[in-house]
PATORBA-330285 format. One record per residue: x, y, z of N, C-alpha, C in turn. Coordinates in steps of 0.02 Angstrom, whole numbers, always signed. Example, Ala and Ser with C-alpha at 12.3 -4.5 7.8 and 13.67 -1.06 7.14 Angstrom:
# residues 2
+--------+--------+--------+--------+--------+--------+--------+--------+--------+
|    n_x |    n_y |    n_z |   ca_x |   ca_y |   ca_z |    c_x |    c_y |    c_z |
+--------+--------+--------+--------+--------+--------+--------+--------+--------+
|   +660 |   -284 |   +390 |   +615 |   -225 |   +390 |   +660 |   -165 |   +390 |
|   +642 |   -112 |   +354 |   +684 |    -53 |   +357 |   +645 |     +2 |   +394 |
+--------+--------+--------+--------+--------+--------+--------+--------+--------+
This chain:
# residues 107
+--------+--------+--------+--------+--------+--------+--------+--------+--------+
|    n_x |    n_y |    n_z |   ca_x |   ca_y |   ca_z |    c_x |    c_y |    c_z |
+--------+--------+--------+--------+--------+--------+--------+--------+--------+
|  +8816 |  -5396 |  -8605 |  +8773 |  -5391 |  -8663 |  +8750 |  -5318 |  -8671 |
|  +8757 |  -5275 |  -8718 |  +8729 |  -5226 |  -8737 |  +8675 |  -5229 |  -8743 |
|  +8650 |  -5132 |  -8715 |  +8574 |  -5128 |  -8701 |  +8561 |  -5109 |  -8762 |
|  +8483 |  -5155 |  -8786 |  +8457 |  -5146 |  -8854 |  +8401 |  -5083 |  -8829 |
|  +8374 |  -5026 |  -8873 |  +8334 |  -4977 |  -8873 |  +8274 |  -4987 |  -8933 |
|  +8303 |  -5023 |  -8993 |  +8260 |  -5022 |  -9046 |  +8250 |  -4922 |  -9085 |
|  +8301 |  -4891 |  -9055 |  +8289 |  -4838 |  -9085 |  +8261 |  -4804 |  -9145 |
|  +8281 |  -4821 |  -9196 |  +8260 |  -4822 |  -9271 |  +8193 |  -4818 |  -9272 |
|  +8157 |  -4878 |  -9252 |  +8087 |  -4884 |  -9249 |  +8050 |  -4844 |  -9197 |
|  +8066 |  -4808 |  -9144 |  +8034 |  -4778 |  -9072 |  +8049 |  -4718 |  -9100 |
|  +8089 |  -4681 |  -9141 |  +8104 |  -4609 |  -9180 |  +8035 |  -4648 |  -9219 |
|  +8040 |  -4678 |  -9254 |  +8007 |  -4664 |  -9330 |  +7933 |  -4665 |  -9304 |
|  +7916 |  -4695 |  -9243 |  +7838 |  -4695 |  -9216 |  +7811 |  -4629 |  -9198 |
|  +7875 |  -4630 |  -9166 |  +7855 |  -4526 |  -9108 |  +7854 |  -4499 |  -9188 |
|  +7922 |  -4498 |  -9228 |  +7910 |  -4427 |  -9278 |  +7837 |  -4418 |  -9315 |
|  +7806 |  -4480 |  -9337 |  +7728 |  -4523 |  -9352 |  +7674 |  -4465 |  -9316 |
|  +7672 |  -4474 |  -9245 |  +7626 |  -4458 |  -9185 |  +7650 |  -4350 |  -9205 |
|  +7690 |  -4349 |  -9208 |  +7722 |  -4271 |  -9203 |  +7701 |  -4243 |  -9277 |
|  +7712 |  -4300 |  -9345 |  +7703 |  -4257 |  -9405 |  +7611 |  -4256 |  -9405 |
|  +7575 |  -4298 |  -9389 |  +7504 |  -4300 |  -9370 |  +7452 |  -4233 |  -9336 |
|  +7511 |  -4223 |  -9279 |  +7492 |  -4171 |  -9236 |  +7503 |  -4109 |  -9276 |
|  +7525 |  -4096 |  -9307 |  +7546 |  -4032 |  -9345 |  +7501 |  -3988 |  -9354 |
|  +7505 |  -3934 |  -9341 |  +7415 |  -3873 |  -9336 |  +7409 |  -3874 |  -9267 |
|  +7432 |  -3935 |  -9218 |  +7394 |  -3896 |  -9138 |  +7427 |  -3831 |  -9126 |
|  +7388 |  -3827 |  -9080 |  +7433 |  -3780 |  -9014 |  +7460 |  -3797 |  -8979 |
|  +7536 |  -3734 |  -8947 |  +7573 |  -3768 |  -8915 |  +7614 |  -3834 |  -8913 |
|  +7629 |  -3856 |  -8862 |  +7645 |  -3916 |  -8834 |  +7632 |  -3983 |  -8873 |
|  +7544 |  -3983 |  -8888 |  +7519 |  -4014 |  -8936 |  +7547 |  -4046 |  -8989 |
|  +7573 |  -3985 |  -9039 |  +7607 |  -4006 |  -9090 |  +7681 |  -4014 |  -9099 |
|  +7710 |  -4000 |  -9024 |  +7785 |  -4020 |  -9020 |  +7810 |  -4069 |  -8978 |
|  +7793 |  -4092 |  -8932 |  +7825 |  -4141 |  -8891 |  +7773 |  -4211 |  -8892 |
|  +7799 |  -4259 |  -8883 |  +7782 |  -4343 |  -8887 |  +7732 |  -4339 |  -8870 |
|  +7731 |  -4343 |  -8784 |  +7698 |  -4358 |  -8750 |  +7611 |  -4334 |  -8734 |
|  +7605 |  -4259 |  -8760 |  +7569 |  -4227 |  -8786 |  +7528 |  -4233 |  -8814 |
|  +7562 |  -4232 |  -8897 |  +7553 |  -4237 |  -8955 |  +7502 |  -4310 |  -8958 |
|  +7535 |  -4362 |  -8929 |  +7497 |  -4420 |  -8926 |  +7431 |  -4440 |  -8897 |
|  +7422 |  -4394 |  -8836 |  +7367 |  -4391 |  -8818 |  +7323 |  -4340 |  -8860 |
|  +7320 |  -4298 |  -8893 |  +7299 |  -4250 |  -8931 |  +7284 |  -4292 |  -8999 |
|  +7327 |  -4330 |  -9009 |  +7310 |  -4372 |  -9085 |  +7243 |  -4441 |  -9068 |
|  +7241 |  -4455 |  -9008 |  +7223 |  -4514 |  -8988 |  +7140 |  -4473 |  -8974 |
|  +7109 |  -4425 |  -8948 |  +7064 |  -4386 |  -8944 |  +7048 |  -4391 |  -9016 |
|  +7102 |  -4337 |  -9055 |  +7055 |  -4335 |  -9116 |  +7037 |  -4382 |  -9150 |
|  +7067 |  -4447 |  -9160 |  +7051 |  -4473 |  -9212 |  +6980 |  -4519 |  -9169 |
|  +6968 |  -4511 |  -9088 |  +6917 |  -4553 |  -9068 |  +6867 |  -4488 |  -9105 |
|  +6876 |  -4431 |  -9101 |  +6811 |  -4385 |  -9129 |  +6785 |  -4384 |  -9178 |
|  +6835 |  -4405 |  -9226 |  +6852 |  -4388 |  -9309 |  +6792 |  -4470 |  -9322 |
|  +6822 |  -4520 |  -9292 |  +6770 |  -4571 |  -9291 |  +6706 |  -4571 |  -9284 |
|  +6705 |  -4558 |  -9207 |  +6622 |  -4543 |  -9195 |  +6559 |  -4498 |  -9203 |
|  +6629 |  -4433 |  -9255 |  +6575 |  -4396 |  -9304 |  +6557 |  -4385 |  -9356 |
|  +6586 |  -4452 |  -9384 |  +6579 |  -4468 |  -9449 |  +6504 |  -4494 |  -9446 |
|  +6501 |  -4536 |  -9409 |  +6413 |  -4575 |  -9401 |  +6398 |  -4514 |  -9381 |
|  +6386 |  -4484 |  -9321 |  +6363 |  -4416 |  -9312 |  +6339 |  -4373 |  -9389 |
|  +6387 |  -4377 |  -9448 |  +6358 |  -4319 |  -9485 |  +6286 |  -4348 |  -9516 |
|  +6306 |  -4405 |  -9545 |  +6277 |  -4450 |  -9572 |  +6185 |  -4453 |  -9525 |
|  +6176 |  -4443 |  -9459 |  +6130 |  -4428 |  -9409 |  +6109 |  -4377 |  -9433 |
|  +6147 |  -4304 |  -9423 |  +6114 |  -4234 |  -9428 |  +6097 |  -4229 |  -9512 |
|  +6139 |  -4237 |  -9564 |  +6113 |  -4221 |  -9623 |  +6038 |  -4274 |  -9637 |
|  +6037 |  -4329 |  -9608 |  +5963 |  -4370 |  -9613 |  +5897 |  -4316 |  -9601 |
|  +5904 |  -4274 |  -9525 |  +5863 |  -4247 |  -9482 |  +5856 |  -4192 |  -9532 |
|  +5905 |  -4159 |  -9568 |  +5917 |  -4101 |  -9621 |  +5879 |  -4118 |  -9657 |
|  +5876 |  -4165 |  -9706 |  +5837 |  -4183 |  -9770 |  +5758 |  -4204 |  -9759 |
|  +5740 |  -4211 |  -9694 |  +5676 |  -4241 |  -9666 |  +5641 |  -4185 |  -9647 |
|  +5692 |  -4107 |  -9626 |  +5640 |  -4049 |  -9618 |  +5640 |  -4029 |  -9686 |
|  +5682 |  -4010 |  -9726 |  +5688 |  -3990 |  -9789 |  +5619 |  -4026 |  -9831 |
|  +5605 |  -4105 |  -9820 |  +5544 |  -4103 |  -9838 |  +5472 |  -4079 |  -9805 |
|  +5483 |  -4103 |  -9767 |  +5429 |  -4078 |  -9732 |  +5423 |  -4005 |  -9714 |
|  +5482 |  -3965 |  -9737 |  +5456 |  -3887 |  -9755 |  +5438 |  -3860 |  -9827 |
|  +5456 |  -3923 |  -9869 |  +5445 |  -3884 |  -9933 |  +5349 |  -3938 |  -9948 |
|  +5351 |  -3976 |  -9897 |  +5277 |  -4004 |  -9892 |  +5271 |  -4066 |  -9920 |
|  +5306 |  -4113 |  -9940 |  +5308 |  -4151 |  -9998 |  +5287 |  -4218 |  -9940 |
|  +5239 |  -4245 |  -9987 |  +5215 |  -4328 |  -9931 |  +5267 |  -4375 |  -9954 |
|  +5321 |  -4368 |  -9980 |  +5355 |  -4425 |  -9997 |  +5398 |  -4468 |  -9937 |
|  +5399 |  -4511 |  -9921 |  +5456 |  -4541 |  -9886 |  +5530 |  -4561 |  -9909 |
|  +5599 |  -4560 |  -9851 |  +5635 |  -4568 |  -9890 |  +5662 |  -4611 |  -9935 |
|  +5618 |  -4683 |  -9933 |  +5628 |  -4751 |  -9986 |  +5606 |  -4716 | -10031 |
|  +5565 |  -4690 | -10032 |  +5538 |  -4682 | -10118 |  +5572 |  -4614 | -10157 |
|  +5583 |  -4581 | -10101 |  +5636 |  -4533 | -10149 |  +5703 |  -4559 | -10171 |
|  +5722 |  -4601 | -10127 |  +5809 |  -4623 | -10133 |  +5798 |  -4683 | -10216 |
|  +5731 |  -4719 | -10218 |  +5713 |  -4739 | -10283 |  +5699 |  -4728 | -10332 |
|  +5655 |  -4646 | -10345 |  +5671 |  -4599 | -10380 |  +5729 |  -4570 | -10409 |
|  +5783 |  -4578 | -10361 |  +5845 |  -4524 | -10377 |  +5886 |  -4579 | -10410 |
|  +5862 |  -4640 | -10418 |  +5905 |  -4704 | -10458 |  +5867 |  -4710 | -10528 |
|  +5818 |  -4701 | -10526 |  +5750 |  -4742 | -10576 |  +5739 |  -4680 | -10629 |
|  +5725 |  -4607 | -10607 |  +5696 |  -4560 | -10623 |  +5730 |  -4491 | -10606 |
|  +5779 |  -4479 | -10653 |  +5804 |  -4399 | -10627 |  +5764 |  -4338 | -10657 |
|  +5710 |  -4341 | -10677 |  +5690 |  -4280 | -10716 |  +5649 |  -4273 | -10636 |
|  +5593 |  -4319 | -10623 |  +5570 |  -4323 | -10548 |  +5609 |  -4304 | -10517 |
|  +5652 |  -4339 | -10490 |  +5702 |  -4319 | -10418 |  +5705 |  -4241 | -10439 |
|  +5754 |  -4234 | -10483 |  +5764 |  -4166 | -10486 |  +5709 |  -4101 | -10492 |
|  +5641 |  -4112 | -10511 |  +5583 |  -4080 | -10490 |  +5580 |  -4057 | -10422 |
|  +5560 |  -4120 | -10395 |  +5569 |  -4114 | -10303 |  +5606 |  -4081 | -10270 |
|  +5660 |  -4095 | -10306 |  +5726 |  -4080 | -10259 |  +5721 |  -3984 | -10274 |
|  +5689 |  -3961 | -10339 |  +5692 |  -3883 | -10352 |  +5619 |  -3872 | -10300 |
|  +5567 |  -3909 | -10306 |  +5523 |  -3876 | -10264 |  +5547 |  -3860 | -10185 |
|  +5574 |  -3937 | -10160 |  +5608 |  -3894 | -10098 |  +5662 |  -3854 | -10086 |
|  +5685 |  -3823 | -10146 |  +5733 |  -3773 | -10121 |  +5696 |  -3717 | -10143 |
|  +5629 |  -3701 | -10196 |  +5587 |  -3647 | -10178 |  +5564 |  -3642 | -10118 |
|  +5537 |  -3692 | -10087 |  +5503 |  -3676 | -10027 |  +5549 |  -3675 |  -9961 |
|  +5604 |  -3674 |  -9975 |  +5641 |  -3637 |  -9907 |  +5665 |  -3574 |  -9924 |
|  +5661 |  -3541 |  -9997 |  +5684 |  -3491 | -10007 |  +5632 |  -3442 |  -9987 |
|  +5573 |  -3473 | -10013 |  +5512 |  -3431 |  -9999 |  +5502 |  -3440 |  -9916 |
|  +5517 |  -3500 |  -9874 |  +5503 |  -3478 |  -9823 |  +5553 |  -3448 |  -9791 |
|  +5637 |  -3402 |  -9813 |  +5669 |  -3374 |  -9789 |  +5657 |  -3295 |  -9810 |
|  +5629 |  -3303 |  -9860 |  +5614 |  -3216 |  -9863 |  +5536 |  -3211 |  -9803 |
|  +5510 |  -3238 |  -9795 |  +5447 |  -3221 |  -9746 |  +5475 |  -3202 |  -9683 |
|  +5520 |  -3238 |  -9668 |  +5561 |  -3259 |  -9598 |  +5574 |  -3162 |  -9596 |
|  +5612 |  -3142 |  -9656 |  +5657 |  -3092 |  -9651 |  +5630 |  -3035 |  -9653 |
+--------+--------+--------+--------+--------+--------+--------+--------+--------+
């Protein structure tokens, strides 16, 4: 009985894993074995810093108020920015005066 390989499909997986890798360095972006571990990293990073950004831009928008001074919390702004854009967009110019003004002091 002839040995089956399934070739067709084990090319078309690796070439998959290899056209993915494309941009590494080295090794990375040319050989299988590599390449696969290099693809398998990024896409665990690419995942877990997606929630990650979603974290830091929160912490961003929470000093941004609380440097431009504003008592609002973020329910009631995120209800504003649905209900009321002449508001939101007030706010939203006061705190970008007041980081401008507090970047020329800085300077």
């Amino acid at each position: 009985m002839p040995r089956v390989t399934n070739a067709p499909s084990s090319r078309a997986r690796r070439k998959r894993v290899i056209k993915k890798a494309k941009g590494y360095r080295g090794r990375r972006s040319k050989l299988f074995r590599y390449a696969k571990d290099a693809i398998m990293k990024a896409q665990y990073w690419a995942y877990r810093d997606r929630k990650t950004r979603k974290r830091t831009f929160r912490y961003l928008w929470i000093q941004r108020l609380k440097a431009a001074e504003i008592a609002l919390d973020r329910k009631i702004l995120a209800d504003l920015a649905v209900t009321d854009d002449v508001a939101f967009k007030s706010i939203v110019d006061q705190a970008k005066n007041a980081l401008e003004n507090k970047g020329k002091k800085a300077a």
